[in-house]
C-alpha positions as CSV (number, residue, x, y, z in Angstrom):
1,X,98.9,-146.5,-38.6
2,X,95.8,-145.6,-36.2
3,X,92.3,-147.0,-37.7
4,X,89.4,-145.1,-36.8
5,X,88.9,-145.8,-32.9
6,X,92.3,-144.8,-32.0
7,X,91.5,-141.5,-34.6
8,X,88.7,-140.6,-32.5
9,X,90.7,-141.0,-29.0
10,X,93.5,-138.9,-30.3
11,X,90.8,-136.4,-31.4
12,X,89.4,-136.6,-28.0
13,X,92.3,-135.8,-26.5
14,X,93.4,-132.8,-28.7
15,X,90.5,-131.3,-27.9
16,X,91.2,-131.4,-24.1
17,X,94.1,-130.0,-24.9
18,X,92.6,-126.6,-26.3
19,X,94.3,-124.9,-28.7
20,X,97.4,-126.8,-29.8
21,X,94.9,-129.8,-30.6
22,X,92.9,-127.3,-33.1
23,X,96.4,-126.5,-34.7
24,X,97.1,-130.6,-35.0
25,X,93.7,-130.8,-36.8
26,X,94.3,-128.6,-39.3
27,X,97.9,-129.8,-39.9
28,X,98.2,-130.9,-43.3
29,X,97.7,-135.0,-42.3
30,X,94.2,-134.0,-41.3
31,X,93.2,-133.5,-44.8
32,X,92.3,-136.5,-47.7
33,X,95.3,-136.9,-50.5
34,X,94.4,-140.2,-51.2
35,X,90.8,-142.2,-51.0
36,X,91.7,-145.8,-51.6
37,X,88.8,-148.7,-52.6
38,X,89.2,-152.5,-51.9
39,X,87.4,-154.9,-52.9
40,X,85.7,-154.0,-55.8
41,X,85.8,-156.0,-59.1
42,X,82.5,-155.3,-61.2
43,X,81.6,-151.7,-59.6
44,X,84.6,-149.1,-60.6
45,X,86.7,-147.4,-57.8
46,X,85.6,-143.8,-59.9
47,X,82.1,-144.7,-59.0
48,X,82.4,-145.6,-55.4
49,X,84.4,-142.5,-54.7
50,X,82.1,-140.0,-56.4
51,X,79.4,-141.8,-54.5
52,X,81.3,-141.1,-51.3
53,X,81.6,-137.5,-51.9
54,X,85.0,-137.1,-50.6
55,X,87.0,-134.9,-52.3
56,X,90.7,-134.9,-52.4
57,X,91.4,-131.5,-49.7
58,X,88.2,-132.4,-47.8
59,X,89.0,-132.7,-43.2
60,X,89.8,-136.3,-42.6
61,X,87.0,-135.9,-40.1
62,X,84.5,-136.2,-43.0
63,X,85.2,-140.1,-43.6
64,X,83.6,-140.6,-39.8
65,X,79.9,-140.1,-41.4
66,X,77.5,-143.0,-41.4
67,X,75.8,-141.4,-44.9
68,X,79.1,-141.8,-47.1
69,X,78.5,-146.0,-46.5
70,X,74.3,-145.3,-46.6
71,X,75.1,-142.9,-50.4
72,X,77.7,-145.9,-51.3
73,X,75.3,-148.7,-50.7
74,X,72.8,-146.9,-53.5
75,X,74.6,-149.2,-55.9
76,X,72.6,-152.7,-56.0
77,X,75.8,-154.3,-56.6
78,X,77.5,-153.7,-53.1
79,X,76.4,-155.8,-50.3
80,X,78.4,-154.1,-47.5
81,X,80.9,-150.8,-47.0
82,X,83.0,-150.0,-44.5
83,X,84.7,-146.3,-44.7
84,X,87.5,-146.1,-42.7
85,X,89.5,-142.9,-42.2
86,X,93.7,-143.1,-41.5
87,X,95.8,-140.5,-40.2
88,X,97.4,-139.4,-42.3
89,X,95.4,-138.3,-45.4
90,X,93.7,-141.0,-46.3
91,X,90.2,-142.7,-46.4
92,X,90.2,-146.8,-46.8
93,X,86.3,-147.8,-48.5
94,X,86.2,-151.2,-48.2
95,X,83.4,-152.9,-50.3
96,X,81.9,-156.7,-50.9
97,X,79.7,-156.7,-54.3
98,X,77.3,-159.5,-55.1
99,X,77.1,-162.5,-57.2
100,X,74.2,-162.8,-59.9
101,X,73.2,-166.3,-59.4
102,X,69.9,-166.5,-61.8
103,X,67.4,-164.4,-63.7
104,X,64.5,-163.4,-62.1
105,X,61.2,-163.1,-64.5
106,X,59.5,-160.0,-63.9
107,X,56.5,-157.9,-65.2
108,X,59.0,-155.8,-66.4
109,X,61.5,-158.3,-67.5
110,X,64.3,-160.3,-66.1
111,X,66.8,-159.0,-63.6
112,X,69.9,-160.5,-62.4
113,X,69.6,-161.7,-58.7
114,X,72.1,-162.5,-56.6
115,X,72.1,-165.1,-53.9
116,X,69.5,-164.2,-50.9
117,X,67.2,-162.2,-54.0
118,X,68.5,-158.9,-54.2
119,X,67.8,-157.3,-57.5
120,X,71.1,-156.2,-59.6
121,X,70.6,-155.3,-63.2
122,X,67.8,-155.6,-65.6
123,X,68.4,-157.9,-68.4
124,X,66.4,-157.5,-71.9
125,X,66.1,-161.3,-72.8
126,X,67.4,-164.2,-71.0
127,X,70.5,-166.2,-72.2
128,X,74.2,-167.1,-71.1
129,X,74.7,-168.9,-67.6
130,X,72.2,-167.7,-65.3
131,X,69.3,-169.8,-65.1
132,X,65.7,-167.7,-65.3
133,X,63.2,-168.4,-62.2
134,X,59.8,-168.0,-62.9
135,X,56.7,-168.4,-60.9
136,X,57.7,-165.8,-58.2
137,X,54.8,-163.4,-56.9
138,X,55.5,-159.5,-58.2
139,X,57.3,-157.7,-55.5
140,X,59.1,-160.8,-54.5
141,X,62.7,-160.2,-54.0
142,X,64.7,-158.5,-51.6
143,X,65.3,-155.5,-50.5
144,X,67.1,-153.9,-47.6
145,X,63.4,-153.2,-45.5
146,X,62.3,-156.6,-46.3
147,X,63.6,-160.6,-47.0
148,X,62.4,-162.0,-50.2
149,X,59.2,-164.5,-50.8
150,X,59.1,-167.8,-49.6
151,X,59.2,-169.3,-53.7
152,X,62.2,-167.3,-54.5
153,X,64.3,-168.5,-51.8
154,X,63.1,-172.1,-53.0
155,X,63.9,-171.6,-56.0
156,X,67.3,-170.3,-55.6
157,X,68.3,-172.9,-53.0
158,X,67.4,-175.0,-56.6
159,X,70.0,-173.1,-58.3
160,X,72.5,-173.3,-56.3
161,X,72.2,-177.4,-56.0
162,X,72.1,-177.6,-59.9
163,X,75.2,-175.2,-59.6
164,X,77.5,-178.2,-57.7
165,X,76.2,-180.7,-59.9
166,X,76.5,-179.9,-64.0
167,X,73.6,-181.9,-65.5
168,X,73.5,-183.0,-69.0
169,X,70.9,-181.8,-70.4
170,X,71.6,-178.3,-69.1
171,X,68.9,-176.8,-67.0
172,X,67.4,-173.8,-67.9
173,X,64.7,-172.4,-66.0
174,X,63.6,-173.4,-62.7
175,X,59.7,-172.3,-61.6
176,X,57.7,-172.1,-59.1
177,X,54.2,-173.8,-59.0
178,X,52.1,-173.7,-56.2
179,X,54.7,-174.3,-54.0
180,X,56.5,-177.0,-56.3
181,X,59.2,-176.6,-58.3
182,X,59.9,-177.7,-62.0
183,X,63.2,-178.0,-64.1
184,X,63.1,-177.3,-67.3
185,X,66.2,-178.8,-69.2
186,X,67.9,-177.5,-72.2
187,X,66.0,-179.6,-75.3
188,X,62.2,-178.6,-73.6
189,X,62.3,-181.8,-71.0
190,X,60.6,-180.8,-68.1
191,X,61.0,-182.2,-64.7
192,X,58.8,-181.9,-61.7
193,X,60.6,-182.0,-58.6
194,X,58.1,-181.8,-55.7
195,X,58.2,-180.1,-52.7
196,X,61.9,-182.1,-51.8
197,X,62.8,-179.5,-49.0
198,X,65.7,-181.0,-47.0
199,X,65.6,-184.2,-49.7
200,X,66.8,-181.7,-52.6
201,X,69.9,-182.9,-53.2
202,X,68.6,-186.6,-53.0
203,X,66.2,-185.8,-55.4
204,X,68.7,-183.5,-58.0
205,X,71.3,-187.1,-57.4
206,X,68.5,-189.3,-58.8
207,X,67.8,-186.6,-61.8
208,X,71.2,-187.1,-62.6
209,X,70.9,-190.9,-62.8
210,X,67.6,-190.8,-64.6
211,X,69.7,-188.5,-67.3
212,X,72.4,-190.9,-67.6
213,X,70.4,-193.7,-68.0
214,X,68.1,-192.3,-71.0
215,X,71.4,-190.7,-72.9
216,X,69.9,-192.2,-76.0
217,X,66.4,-191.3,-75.7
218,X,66.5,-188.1,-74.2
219,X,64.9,-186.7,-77.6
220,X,61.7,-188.7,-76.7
221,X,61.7,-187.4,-73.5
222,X,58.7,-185.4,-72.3
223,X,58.7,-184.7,-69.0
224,X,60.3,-186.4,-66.1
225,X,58.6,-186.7,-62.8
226,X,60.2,-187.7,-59.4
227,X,57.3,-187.2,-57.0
228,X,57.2,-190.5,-56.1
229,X,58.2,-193.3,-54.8
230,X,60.2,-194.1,-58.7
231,X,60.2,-191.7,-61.5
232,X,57.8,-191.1,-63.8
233,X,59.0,-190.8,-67.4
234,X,57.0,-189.7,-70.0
235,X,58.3,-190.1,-73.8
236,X,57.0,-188.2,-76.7
């Protein structure tokens, strides 16, 4: 079946033709019987195609405007839409959602962020898997004008390390502090990580050793510091 490109030729060419293209665009494949979503999983097709504002009867033609994707994309949850109208009556929307991948601490209280710092949902209390950042300036995330701040991409390249690596002690909350970060693990130790940049996951493997190797003292455990040369470990 045509995709939108060869649509527009063939409607390029009716018109040429004068009046027996105005009859083929009005022919009863011209108009929407079906408006089909793919992709979505957290976001309901009922949603996406009320956002669209195609209508079952509406001209085929309609599914060519930038502003259904631009009305679509309203929803914090979808990254990216494609709308793609095929003869004969129907509209293909096409979606990708985001992935919350911590909980952002806010004036006005945590919100789910996905990867690159997009806000997605406001959360009333932390809890369950998302990790809470803290430490990031007001304003900080992302939006679609502007990237998010410097500390919040820090501290969600953080996340995302911890993510491949399942410490024991859980962590819990990663902050920002000046420019450093610290861990704070499930039990209230509290690890200072540095500035480790490229060294991150050098520093998160020797974190992981440190853990192992205080499995029986990790009640005594005040804070763990690897900003130097050998850890730091300070014991109730």
């Amino acid at each position: 079946m045509p995709g939108t490109r060869t649509l527009v030729i063939l409607l390029l060419v009716l018109l040429a033709m004068g009046t027996g293209g105005f009859v083929f665009l009005h022919s009863p494949g011209f108009y929407v019987a079906v408006v089909e979503v793919v992709g979505n999983h957290r976001v309901t097709a009922e949603e996406i195609v009320a956002r669209s504002g195609l209508l079952v009867g509406s001209h085929l033609l309609a599914a060519l405007d930038d502003g259904i994707a631009r009305a679509i994309l309203e929803n914090p949850w979808l990254e990216t839409v494609r709308v793609r109208p095929v003869y004969p009556g129907r509209v293909v929307i096409t979606v990708e959602e985001r992935e919350p991948a911590a909980l952002l601490a806010t004036r006005d209280g945590f919100w789910v962020v996905d990867t690159r710092g997009f806000l997605l949902a406001q959360e009333s209390s932390p809890g369950g898997e998302l990790m809470v950042v803290t430490g990031v300036p007001e304003g900080g995330w992302a939006t679609r004008q502007r990237p998010p701040a410097a500390e919040l991409v820090r501290a969600l390249q953080v996340v995302s390390a911890l993510a491949e690596r399942g410490l024991d002690p859980q962590p819990q909350e990663v902050g920002v502090n000046q420019g450093e970060i610290d861990l704070f693990l499930a039990g209230g130790i509290r690890v200072f990580l540095g500035s480790p940049g490229a060294g991150l996951g050098h520093v998160l493997d020797l974190l992981a050793g440190v853990l192992v190797d205080l499995k029986g003292d990790l009640a005594e455990v005040l804070y763990i510091d690897l900003r130097f040369d050998r850890p730091v470990i300070r014991k109730r």
